[in-house]
N, C-alpha and C positions, 0 to 999 in steps of 0.2 A: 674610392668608388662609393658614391651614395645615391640613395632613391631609386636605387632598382626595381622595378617591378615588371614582371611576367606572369606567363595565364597559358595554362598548359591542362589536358587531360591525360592522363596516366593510366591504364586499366591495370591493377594490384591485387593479388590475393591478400584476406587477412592476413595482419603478420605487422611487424615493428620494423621501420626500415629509417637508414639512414641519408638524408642527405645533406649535401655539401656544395658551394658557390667558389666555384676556383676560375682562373685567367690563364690566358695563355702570354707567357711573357719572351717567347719566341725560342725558347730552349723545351719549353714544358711546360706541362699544368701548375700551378702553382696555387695552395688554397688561402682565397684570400681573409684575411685578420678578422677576427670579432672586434666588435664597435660598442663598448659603454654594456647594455644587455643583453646584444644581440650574440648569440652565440651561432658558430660557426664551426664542425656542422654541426646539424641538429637530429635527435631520433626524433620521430612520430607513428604514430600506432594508425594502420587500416585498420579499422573494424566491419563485422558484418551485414548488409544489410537489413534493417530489421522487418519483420513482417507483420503489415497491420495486427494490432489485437481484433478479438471480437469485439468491441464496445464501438470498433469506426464502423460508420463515417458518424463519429461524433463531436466532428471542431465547429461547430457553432452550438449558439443556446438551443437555436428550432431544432435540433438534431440530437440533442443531449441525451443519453444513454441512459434511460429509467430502470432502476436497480429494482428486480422482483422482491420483494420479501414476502417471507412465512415466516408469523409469528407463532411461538407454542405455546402451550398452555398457559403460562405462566407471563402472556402478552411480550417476549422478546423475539429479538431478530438479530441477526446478525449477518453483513453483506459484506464481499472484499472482492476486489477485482484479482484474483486467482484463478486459473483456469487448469482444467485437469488435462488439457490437449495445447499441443504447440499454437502460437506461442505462449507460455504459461503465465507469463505478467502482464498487467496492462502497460501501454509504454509511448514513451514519445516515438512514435515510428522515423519523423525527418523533421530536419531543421526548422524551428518555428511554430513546432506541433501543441495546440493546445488541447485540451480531452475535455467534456462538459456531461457532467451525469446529473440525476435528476431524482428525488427522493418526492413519490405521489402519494401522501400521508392523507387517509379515509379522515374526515371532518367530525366523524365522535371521539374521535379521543387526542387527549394531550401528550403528547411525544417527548424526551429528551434522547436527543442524536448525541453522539461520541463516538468522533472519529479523529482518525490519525492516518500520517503514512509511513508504515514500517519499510523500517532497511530490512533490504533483501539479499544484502553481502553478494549481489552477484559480480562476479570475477573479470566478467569478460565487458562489466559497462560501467563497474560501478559506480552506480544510484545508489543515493543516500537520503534518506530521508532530509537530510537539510540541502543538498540538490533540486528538487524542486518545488514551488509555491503553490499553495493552495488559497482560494477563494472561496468563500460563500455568499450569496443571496437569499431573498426570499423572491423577489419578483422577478431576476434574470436582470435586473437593468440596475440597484445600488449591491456593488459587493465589498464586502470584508474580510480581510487577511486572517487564513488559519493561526492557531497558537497565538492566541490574544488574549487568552484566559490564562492564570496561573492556575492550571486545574492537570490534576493526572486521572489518567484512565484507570476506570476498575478494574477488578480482577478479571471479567468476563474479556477484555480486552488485551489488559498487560503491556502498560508503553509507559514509557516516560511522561510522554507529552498530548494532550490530546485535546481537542477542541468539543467544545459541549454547545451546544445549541435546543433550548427551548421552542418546540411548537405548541400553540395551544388552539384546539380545535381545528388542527390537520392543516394542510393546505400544504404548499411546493417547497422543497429546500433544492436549490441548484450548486452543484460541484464545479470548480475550475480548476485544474492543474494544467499547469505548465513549468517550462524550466527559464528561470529569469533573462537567461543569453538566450533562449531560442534552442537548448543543444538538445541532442537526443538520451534516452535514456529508460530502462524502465524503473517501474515502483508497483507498491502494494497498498492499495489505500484500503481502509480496514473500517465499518462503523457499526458499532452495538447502537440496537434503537430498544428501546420503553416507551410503552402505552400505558394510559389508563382510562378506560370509558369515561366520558363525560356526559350526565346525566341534562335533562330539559331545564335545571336550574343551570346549570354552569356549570356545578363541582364536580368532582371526581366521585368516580363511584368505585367500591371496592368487592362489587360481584354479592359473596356470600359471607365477607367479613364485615360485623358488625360490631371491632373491636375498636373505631374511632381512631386506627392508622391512616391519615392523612395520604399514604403513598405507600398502600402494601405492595402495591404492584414491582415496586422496586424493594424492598424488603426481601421480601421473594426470590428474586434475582441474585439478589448479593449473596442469601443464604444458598442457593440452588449453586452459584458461582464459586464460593468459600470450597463447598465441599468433596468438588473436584480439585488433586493435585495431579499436578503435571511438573516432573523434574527429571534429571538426568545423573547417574552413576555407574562408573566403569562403562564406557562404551554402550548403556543400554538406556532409552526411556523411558521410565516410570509412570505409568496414569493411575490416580489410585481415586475407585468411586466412580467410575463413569459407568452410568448407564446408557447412553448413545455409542454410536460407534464412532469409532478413534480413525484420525486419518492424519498420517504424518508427510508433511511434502519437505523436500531437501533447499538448499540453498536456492537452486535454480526452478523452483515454484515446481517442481515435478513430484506427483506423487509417486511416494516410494512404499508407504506400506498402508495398509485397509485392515481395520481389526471388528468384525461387525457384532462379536460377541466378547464383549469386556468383560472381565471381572472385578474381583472389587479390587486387586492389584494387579492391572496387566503389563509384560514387560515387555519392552519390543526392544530387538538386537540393533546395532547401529554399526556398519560394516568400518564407517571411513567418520574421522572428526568433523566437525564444525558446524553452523546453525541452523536449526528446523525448525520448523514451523507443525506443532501441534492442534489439532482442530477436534474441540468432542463437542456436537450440537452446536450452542451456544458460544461454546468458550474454543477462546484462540489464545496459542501461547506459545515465543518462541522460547527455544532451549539449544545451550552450548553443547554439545557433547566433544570433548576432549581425549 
């Protein structure tokens, strides 16, 4: 028997089920042989429908989802599609789903974007950072494949891999993700940004430093970034030096604890093992707990 094909709907709760292609050979069912790859029968996983993120209706460029920033003092920002209410990732909601977000950088100052997309270890879909593709432009009409750079993220980020992009004197950076089959999925896209005013000549301008640092504004950063630690021992988080509040969410992008008064070592209990995602201000950092 070959070239069967049929077209059926099923209505299924989530769940992993089995099926099987068997004949009737006049005594009984009988199941018919695996062919070469084709195996016979086969499990397949229902999964649950997913429900838009906030960032839709954002599949096209004219629709593209402009990420707010607040920069602080020290001219950084930091954006991730995390959300503190269901559903908590941003995500491919259906087959085909492309996502398009939009970075609308003010014209005095010179920008370097670093972004990436973190695995979010989720269970029930999992997305993986090398699961889906990312794009960028400047005009929405020539784009270019993330992770083209051999560059790793700072500390203020914490990834492997990360994609850096220079603006100079503001203007649009546009986001594409999608997943290269088309399939569904969520993810965490994550980008530290740096400014530096740019003065009526051109150059950079460093505020109230007259120290002929080329680029204190990120100086600053690194050392602001340095000196928060964020790690894990015996079942508990460690933040040591943060002056913002602490907010740790679980695997499944859910915030699970709020700390709005840190000290210079605060420990936070960790009930159950595996990856989180710590957030103080600026800096984002995941961590194992075992």
């Amino acid at each position: 028997m070959h070239n069967i094909m049929f077209q059926d709907t099923i209505d299924a709760e989530p769940g992993t089920y089995l099926l099987n292609v068997s004949f009737w050979d006049g005594d009984g069912w009988v199941l018919t042989g695996a062919v070469n790859d084709c195996s016979n029968p086969i499990f397949f996983d229902v999964k649950e429908e997913f429900i838009p993120d906030k960032y839709e209706d954002n599949n096209t460029i004219e629709n593209a989802y402009v990420f707010p920033m607040e920069f602080d003092s020290d001219n950084n920002a930091l954006v991730m599609t995390l959300s503190e209410d269901a559903p908590y990732f941003a995500n491919l909601h259906k087959y085909g789903d492309v996502d398009y977000y939009k970075f609308d950088l003010e014209q005095d100052y010179n920008y370097t974007v670093e972004a990436t997309i973190l695995n979010n270890n989720d269970e029930k879909y999992q997305t993986t950072a090398d699961d889906v593709t990312v794009e960028y432009s400047y005009d929405g009409k020539n784009w270019f494949k993330g992770y083209g750079y051999e560059h790793r993220c700072k500390k203020s980020i914490n990834d492997d891999r990360c994609d850096k992009l220079e603006v100079n004197a503001g203007g649009n950076v546009y986001v594409k993700i999608y997943h290269p089959w088309g399939m569904k999925g969520t993810y965490i896209f994550l980008a530290g940004i740096e400014r530096s005013r740019v003065n009526q000549g051109g150059n950079e301008q460093d505020g109230e430093n007259q120290g002929g640092n080329a680029n204190p504004v990120t100086a600053v950063a690194e050392t602001a970034a340095n000196a928060i630690s964020i790690y894990a021992h015996n079942n508990t988080i460690i933040v040591e030096n943060a002056t913002e509040e602490i907010r740790v969410y679980n695997a499944m992008g859910r915030l699970i604890c709020r700390d709005a008064r840190p000290c210079i070592s605060t420990e936070i209990p960790i009930n159950a093992t595996g990856v989180y995602l710590v957030k103080v201000g600026n800096v984002a950092k995941r961590v194992m707990v075992n």
